[in-house]
Biopython code that builds the backbone (N, CA, C, O; Angstrom):
import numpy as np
from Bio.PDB.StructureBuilder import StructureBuilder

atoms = [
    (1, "UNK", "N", (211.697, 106.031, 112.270)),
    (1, "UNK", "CA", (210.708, 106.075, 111.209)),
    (1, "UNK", "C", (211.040, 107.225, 110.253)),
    (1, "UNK", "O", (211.432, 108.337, 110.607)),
    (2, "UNK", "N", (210.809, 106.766, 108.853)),
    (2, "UNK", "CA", (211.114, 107.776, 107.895)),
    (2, "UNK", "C", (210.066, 108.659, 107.906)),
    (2, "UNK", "O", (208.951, 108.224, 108.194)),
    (3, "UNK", "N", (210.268, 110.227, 107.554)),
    (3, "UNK", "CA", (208.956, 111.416, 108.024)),
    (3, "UNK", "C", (209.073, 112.210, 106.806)),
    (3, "UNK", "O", (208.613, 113.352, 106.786)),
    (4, "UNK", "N", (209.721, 111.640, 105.664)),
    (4, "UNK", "CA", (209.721, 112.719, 104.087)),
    (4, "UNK", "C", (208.634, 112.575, 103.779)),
    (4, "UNK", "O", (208.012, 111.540, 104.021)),
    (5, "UNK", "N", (208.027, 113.835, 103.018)),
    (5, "UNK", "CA", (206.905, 114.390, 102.644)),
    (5, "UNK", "C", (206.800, 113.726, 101.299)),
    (5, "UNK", "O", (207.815, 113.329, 100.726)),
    (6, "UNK", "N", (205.659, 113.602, 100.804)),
    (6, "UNK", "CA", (205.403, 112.773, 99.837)),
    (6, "UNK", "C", (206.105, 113.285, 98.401)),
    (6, "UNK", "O", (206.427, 112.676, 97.381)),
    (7, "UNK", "N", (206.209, 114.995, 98.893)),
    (7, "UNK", "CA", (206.772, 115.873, 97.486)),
    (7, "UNK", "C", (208.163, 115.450, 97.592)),
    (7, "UNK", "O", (208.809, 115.090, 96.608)),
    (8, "UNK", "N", (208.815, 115.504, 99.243)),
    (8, "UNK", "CA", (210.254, 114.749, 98.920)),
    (8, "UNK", "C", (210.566, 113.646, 98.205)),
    (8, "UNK", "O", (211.493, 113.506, 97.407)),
    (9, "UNK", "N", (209.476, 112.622, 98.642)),
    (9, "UNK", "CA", (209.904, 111.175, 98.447)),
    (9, "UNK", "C", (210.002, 111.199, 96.500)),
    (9, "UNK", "O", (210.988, 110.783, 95.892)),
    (10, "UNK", "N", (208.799, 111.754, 95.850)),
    (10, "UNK", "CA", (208.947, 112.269, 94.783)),
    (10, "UNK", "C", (209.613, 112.971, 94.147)),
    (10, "UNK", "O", (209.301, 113.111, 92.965)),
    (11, "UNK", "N", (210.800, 113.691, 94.682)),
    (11, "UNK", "CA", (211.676, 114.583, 93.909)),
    (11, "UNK", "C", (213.071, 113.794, 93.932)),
    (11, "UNK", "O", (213.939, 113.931, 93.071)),
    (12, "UNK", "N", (213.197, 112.565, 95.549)),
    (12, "UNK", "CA", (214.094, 112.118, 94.846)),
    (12, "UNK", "C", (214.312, 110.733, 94.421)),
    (12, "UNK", "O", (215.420, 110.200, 94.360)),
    (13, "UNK", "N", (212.952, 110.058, 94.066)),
    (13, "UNK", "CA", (212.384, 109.229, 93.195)),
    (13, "UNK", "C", (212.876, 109.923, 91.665)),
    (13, "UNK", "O", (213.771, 109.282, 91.113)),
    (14, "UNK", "N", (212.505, 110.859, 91.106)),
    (14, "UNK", "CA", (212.929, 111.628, 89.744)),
    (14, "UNK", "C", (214.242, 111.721, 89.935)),
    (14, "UNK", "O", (214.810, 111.218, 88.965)),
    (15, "UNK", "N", (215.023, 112.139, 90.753)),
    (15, "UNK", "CA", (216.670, 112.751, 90.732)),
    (15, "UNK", "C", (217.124, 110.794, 90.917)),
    (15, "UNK", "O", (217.493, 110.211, 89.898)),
    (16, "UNK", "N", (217.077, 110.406, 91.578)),
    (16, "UNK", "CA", (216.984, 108.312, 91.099)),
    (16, "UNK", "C", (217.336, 108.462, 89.884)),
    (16, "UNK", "O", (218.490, 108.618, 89.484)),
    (17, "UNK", "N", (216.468, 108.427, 89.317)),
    (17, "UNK", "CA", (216.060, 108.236, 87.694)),
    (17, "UNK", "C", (217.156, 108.972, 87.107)),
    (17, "UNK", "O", (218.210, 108.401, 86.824)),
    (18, "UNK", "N", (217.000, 110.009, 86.938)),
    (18, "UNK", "CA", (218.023, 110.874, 86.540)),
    (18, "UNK", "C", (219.287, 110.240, 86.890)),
    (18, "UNK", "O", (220.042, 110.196, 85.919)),
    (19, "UNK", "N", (219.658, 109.851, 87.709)),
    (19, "UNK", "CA", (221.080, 109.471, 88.150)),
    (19, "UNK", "C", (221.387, 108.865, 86.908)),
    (19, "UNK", "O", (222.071, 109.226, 85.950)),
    (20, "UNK", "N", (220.446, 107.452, 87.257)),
    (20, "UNK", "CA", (220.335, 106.229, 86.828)),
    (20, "UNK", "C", (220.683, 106.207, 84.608)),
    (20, "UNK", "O", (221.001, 105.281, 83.862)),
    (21, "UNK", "N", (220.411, 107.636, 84.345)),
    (21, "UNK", "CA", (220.481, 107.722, 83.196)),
    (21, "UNK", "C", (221.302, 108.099, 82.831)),
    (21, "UNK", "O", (221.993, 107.663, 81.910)),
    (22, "UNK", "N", (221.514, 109.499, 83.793)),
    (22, "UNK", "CA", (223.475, 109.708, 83.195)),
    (22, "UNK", "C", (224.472, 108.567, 83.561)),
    (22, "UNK", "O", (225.421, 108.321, 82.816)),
    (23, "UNK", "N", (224.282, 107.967, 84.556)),
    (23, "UNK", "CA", (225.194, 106.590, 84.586)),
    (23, "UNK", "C", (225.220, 105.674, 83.516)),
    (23, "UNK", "O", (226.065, 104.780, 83.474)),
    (24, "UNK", "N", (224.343, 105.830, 82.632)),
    (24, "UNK", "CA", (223.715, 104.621, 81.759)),
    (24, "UNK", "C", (224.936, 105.779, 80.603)),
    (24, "UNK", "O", (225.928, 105.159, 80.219)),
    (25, "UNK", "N", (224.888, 106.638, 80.327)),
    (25, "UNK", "CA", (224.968, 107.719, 79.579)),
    (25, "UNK", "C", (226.445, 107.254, 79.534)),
    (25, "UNK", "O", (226.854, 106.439, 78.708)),
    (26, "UNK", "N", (227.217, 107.836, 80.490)),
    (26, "UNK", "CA", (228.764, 107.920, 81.167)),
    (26, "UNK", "C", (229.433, 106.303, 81.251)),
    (26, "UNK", "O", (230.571, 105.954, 81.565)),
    (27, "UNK", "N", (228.486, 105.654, 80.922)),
    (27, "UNK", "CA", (228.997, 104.211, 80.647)),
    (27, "UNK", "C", (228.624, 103.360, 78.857)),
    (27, "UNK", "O", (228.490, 102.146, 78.708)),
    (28, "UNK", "N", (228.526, 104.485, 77.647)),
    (28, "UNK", "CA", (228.343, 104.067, 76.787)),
    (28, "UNK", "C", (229.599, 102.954, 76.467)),
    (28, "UNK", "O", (230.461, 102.738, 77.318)),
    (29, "UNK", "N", (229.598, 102.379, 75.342)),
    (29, "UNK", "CA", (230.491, 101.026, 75.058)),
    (29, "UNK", "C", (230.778, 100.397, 75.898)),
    (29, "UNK", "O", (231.777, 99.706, 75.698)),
    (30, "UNK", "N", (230.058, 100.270, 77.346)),
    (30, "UNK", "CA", (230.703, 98.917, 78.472)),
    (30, "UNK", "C", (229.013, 98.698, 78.592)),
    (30, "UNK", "O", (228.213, 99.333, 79.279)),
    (31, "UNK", "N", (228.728, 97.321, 77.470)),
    (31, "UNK", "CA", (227.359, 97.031, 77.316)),
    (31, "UNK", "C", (226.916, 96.249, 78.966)),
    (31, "UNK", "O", (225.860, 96.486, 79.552)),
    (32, "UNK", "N", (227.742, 95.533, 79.352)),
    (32, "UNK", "CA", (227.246, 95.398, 80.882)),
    (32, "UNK", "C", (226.596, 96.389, 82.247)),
    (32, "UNK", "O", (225.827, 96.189, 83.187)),
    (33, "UNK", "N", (227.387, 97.516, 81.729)),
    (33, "UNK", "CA", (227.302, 98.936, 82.690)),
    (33, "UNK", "C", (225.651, 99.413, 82.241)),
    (33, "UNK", "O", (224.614, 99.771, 82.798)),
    (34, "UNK", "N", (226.202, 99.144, 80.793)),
    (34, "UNK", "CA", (224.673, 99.875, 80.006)),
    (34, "UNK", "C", (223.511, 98.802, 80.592)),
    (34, "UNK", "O", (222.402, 99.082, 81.048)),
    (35, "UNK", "N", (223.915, 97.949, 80.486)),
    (35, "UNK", "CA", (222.517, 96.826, 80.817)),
    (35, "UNK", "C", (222.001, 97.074, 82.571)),
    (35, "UNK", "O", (220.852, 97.108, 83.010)),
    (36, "UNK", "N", (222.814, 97.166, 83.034)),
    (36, "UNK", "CA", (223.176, 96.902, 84.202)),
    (36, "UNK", "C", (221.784, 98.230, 85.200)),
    (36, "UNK", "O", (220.844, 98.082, 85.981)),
    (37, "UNK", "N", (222.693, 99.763, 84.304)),
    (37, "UNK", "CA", (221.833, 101.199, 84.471)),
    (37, "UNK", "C", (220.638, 101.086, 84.087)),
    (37, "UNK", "O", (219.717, 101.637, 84.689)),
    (38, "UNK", "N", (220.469, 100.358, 83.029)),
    (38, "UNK", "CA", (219.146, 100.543, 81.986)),
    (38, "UNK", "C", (218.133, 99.412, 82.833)),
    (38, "UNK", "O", (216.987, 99.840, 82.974)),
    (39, "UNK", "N", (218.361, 98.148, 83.369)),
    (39, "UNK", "CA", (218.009, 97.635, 84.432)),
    (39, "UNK", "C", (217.235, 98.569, 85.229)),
    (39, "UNK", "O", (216.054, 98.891, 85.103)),
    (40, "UNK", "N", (218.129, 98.959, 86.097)),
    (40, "UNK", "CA", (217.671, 99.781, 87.446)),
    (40, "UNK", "C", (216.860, 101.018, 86.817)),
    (40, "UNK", "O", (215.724, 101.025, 87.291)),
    (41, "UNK", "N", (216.981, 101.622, 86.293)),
    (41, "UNK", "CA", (216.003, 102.856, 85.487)),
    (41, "UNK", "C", (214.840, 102.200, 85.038)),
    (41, "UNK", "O", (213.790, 102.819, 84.860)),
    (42, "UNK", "N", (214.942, 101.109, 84.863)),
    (42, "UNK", "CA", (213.434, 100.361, 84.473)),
    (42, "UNK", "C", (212.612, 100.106, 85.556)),
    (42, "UNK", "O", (211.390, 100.242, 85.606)),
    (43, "UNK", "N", (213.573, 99.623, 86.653)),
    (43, "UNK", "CA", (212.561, 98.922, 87.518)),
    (43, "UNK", "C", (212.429, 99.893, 88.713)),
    (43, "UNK", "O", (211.717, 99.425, 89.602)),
    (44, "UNK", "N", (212.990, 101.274, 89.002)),
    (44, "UNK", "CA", (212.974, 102.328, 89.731)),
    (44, "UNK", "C", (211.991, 103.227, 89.019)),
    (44, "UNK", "O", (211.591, 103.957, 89.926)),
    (45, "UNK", "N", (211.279, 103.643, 87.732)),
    (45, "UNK", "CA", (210.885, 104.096, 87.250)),
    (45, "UNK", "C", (209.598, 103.229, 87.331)),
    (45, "UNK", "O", (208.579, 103.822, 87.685)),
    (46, "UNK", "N", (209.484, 101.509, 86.968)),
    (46, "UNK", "CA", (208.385, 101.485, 87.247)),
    (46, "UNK", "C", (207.613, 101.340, 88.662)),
    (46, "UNK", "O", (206.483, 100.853, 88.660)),
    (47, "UNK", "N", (208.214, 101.757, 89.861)),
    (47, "UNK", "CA", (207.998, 101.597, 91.271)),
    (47, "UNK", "C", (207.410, 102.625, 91.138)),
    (47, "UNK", "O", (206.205, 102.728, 91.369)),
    (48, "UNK", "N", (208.364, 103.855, 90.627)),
    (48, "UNK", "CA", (207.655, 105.662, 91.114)),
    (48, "UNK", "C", (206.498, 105.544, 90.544)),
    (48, "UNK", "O", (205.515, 106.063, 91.073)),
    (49, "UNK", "N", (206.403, 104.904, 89.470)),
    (49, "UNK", "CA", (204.908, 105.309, 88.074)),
    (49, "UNK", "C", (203.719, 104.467, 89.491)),
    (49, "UNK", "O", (202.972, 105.096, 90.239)),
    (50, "UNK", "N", (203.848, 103.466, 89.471)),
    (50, "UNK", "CA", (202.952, 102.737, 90.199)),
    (50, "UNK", "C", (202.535, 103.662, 91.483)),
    (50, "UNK", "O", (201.396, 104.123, 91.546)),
    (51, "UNK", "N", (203.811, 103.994, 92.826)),
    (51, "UNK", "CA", (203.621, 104.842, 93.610)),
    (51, "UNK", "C", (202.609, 105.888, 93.607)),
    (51, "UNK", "O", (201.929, 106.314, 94.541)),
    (52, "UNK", "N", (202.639, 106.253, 92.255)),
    (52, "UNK", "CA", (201.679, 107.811, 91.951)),
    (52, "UNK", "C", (200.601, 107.609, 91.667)),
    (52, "UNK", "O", (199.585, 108.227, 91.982)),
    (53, "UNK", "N", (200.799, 106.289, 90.740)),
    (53, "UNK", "CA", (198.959, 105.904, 90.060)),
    (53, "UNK", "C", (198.691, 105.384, 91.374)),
    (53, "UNK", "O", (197.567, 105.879, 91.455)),
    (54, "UNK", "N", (198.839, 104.732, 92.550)),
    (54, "UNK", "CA", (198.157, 103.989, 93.426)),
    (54, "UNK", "C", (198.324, 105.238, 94.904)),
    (54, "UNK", "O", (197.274, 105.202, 95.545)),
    (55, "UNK", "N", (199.105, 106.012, 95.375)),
    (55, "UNK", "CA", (198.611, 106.923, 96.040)),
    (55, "UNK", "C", (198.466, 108.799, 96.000)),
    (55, "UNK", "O", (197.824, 109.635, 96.637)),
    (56, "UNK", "N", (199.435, 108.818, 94.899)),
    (56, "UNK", "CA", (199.427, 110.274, 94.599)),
    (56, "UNK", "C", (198.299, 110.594, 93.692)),
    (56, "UNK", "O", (198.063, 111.800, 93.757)),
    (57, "UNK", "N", (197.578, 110.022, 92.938)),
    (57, "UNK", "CA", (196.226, 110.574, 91.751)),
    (57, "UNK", "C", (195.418, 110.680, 92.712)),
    (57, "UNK", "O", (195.044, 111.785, 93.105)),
    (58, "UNK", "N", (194.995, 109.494, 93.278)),
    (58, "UNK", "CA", (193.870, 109.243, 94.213)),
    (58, "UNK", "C", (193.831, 110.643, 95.287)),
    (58, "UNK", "O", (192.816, 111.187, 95.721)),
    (59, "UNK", "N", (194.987, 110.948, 95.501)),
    (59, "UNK", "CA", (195.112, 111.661, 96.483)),
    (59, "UNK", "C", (194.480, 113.154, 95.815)),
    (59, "UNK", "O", (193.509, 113.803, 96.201)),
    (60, "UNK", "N", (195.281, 113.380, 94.840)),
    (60, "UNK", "CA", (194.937, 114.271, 94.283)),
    (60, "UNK", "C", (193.127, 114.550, 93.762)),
    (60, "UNK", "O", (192.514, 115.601, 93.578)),
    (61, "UNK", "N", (192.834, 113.573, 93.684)),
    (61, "UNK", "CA", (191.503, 113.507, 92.916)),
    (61, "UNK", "C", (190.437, 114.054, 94.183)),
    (61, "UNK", "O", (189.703, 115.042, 94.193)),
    (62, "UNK", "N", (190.685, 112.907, 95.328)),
    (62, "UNK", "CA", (190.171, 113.817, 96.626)),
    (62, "UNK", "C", (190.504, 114.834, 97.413)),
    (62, "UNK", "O", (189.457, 115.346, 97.809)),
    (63, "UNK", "N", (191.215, 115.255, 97.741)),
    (63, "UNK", "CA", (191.580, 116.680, 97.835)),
    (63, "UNK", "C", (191.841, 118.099, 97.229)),
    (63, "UNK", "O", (192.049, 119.197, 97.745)),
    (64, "UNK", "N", (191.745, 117.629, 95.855)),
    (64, "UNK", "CA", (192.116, 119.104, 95.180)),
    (64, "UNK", "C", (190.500, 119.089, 94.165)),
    (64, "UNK", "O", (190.294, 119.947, 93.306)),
    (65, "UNK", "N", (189.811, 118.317, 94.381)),
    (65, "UNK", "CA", (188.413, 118.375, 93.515)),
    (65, "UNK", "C", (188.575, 118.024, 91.724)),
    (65, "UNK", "O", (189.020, 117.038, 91.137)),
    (66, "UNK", "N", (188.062, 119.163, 91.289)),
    (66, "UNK", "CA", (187.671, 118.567, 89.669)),
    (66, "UNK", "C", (189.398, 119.015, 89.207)),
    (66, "UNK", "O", (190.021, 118.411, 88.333)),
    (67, "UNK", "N", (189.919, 120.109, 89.955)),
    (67, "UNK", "CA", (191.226, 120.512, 89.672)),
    (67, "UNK", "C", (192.586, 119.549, 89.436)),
    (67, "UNK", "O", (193.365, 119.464, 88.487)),
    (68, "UNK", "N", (192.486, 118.610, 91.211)),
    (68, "UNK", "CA", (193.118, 117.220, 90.999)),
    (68, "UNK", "C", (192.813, 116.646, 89.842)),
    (68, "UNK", "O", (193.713, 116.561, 89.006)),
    (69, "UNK", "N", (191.418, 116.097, 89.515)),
    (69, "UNK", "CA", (191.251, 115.311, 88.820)),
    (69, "UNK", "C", (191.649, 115.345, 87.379)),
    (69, "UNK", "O", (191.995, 114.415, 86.651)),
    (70, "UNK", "N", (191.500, 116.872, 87.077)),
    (70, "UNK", "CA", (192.180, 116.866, 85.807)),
    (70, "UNK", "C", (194.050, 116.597, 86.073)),
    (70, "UNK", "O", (194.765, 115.809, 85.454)),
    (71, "UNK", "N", (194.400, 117.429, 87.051)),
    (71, "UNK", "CA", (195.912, 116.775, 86.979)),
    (71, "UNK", "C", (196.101, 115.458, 87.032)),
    (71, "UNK", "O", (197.123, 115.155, 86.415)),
    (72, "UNK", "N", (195.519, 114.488, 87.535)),
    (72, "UNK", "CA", (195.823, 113.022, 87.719)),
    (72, "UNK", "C", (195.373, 112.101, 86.538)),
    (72, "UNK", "O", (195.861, 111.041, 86.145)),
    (73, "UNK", "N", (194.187, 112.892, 86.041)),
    (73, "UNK", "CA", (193.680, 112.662, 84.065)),
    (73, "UNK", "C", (194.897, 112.882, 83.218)),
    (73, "UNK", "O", (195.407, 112.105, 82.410)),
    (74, "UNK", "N", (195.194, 113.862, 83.495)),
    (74, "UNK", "CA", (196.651, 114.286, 82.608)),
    (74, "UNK", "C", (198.028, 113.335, 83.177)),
    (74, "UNK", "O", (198.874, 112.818, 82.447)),
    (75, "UNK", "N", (197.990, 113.291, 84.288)),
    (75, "UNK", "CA", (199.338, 112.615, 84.315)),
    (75, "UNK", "C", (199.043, 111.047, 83.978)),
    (75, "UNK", "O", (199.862, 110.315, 83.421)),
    (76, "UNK", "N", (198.178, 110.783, 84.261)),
    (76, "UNK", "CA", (197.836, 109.176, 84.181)),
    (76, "UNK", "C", (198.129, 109.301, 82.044)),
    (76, "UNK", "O", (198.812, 108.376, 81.603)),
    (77, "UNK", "N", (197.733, 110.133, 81.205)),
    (77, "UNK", "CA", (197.660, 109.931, 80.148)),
    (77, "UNK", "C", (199.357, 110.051, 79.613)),
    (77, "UNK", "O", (199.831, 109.578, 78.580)),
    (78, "UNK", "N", (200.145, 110.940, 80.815)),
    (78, "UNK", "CA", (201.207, 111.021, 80.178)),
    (78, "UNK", "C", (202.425, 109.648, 80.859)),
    (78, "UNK", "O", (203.583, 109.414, 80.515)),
    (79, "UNK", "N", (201.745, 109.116, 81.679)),
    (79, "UNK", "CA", (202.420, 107.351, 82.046)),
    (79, "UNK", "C", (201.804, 106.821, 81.085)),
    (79, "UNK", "O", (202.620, 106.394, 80.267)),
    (80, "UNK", "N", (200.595, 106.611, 80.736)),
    (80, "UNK", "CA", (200.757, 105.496, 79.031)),
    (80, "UNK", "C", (201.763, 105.674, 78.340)),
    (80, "UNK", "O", (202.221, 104.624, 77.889)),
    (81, "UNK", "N", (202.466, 106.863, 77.986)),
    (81, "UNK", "CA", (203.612, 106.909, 76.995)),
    (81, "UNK", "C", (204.632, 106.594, 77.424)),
    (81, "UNK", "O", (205.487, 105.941, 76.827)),
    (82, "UNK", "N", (204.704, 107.119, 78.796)),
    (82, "UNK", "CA", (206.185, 106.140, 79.400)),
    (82, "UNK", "C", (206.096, 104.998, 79.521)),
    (82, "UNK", "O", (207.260, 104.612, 79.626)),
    (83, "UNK", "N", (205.217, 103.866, 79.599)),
    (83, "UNK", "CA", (204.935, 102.679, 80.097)),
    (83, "UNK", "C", (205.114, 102.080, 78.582)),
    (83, "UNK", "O", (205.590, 100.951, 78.462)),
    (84, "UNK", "N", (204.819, 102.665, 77.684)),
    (84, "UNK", "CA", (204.496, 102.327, 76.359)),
    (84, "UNK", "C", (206.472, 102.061, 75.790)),
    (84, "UNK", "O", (207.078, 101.072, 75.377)),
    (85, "UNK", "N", (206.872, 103.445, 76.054)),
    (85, "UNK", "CA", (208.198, 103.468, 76.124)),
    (85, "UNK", "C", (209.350, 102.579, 76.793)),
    (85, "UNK", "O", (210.460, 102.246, 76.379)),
    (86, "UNK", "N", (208.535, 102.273, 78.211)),
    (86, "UNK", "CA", (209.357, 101.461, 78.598)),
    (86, "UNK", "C", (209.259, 100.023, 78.286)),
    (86, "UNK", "O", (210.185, 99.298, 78.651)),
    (87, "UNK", "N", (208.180, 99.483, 77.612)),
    (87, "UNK", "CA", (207.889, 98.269, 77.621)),
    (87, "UNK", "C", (208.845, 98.191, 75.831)),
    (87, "UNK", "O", (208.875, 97.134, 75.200)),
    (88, "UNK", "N", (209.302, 99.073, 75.475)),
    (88, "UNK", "CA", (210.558, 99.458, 74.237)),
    (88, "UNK", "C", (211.470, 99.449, 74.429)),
    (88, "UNK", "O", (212.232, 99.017, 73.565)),
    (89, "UNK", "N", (211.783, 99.733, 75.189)),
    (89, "UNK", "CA", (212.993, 99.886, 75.987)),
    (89, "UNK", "C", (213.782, 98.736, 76.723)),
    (89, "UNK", "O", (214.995, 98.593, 76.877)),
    (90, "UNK", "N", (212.646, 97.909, 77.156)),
    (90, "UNK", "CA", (212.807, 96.993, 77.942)),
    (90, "UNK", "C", (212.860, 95.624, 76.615)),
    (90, "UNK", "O", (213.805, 94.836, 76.591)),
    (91, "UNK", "N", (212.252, 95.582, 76.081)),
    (91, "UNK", "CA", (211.898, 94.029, 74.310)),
    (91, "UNK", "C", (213.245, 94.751, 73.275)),
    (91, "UNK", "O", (213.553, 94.146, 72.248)),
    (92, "UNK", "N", (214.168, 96.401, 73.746)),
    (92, "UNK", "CA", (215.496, 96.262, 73.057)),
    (92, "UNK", "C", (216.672, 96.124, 73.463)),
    (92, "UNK", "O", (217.091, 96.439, 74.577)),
    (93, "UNK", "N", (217.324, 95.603, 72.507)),
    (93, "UNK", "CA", (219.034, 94.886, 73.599)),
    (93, "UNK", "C", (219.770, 96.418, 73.356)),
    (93, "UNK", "O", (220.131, 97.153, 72.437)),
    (94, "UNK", "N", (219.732, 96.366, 74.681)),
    (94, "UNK", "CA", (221.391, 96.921, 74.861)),
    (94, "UNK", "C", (222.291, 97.851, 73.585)),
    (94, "UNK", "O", (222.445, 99.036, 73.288)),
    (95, "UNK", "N", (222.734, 96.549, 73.095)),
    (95, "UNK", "CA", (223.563, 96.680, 72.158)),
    (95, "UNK", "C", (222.967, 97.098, 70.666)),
    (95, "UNK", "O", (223.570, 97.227, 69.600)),
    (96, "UNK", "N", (221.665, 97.249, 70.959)),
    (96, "UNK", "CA", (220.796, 98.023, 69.404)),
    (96, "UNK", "C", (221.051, 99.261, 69.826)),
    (96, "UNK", "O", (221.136, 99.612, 71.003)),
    (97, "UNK", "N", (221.271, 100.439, 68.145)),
    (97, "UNK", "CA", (221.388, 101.623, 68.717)),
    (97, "UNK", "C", (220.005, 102.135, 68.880)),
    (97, "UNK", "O", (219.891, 103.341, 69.099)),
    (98, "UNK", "N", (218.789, 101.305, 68.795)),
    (98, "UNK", "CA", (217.627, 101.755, 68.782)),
    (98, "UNK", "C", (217.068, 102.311, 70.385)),
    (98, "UNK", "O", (216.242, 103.193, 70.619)),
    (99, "UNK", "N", (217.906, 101.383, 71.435)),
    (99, "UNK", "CA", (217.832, 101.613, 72.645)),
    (99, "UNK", "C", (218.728, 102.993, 73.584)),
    (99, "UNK", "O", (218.876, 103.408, 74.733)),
    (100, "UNK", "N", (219.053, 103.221, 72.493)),
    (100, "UNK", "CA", (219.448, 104.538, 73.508)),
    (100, "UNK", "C", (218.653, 105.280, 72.691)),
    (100, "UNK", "O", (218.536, 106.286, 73.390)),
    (101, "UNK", "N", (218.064, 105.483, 71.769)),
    (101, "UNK", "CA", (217.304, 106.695, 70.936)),
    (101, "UNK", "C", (215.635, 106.644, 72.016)),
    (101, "UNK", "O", (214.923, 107.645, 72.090)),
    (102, "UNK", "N", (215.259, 105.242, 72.786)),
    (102, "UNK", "CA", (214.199, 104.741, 73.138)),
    (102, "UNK", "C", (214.603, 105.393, 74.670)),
    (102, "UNK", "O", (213.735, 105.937, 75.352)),
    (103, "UNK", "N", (215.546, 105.316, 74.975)),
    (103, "UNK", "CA", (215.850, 105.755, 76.138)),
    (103, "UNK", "C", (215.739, 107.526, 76.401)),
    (103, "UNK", "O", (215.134, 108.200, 77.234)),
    (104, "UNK", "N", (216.609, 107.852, 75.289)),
    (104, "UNK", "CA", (216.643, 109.807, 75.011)),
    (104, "UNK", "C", (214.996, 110.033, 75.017)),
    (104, "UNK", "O", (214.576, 110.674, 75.981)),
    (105, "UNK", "N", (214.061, 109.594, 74.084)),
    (105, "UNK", "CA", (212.939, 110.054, 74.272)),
    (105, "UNK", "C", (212.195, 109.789, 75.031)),
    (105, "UNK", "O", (211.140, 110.420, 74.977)),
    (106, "UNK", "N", (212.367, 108.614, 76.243)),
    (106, "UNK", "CA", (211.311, 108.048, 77.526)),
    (106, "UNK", "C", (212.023, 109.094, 78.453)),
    (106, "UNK", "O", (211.356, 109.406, 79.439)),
    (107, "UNK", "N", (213.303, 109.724, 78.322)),
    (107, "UNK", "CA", (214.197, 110.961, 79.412)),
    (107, "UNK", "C", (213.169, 111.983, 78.588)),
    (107, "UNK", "O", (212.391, 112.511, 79.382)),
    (108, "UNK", "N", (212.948, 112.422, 77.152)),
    (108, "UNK", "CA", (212.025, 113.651, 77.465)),
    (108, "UNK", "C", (211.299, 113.695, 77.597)),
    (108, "UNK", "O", (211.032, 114.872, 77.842)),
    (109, "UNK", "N", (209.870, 112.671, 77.670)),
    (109, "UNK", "CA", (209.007, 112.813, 78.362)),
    (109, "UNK", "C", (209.105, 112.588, 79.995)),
    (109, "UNK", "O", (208.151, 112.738, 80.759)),
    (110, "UNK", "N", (210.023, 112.320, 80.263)),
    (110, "UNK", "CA", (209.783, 112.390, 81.702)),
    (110, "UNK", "C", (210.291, 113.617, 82.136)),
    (110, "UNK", "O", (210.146, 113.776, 83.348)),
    (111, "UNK", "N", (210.644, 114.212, 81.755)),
    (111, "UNK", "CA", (211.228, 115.826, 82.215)),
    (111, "UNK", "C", (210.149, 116.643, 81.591)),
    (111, "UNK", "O", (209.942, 117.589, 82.351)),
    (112, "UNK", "N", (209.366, 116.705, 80.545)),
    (112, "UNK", "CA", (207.826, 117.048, 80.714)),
    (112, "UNK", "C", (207.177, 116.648, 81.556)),
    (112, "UNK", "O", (206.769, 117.619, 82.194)),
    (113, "UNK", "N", (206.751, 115.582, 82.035)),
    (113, "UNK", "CA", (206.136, 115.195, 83.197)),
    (113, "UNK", "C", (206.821, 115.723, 84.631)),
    (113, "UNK", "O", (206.051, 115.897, 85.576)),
    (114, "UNK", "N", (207.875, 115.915, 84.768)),
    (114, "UNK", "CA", (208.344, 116.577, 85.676)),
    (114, "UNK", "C", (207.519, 117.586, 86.241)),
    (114, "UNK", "O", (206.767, 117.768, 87.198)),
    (115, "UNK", "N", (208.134, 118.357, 84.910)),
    (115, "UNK", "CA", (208.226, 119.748, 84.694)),
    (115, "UNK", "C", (206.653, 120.805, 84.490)),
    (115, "UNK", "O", (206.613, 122.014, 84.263)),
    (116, "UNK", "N", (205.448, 119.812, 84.672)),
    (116, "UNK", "CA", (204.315, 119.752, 84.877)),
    (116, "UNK", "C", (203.659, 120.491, 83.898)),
    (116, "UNK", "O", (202.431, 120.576, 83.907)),
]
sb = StructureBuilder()
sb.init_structure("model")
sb.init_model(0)
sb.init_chain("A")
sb.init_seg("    ")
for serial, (resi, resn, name, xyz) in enumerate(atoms, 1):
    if name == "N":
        sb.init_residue(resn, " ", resi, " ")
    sb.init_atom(name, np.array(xyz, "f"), 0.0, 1.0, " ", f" {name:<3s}", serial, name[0])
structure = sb.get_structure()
């Protein structure tokens, strides 16, 4: 049985992601590679987002009091923009240069969100 702590499972849920982007990055002009990274960063990103809204807020909200609640208020407001982002990310091809500019800015908000 797996026994990582929820902060583990979360740090390397983010370092995932991260991979997943410099690979996307380190494979510019091989639009398959790009599709391929940009894929998996979508659908690994939307597992973690879900993960957090369905047991990490909650968690937070009951155990840490009005304190949680504002952190899980705040993070929940800062997944609308990624979700918003990714659903941009996801309706652009590949091969638009609009999708890596959609990509650079859904990477800085998520390293704000990180970065708390």
């Amino acid at each position: 049985m797996n026994s990582m702590t929820i902060s583990a499972i979360v740090k390397k849920d983010h370092a995932t992601v991260d991979q997943l982007y410099q690979n996307y990055l380190k494979s510019q002009g091989n639009l398959p590679e790009q599709e391929r990274f940009s894929t998996q960063f979508q659908q690994e990103l939307t597992k973690h987002a879900t993960a957090e809204e369905a047991v990490l807020y909650p968690a937070f909200e009951k155990y840490l009091g009005s304190e949680g609640k504002k952190i899980a208020d705040e993070d929940r407001m800062e997944h609308q923009t990624v979700k918003k982002l990714l659903h941009k990310l996801k309706e652009t091809p590949v091969s638009d240069s609009q999708h890596r500019m959609i990509f650079d800015e859904l990477m800085t908000n998520l390293t704000k969100h990180v970065a708390g």
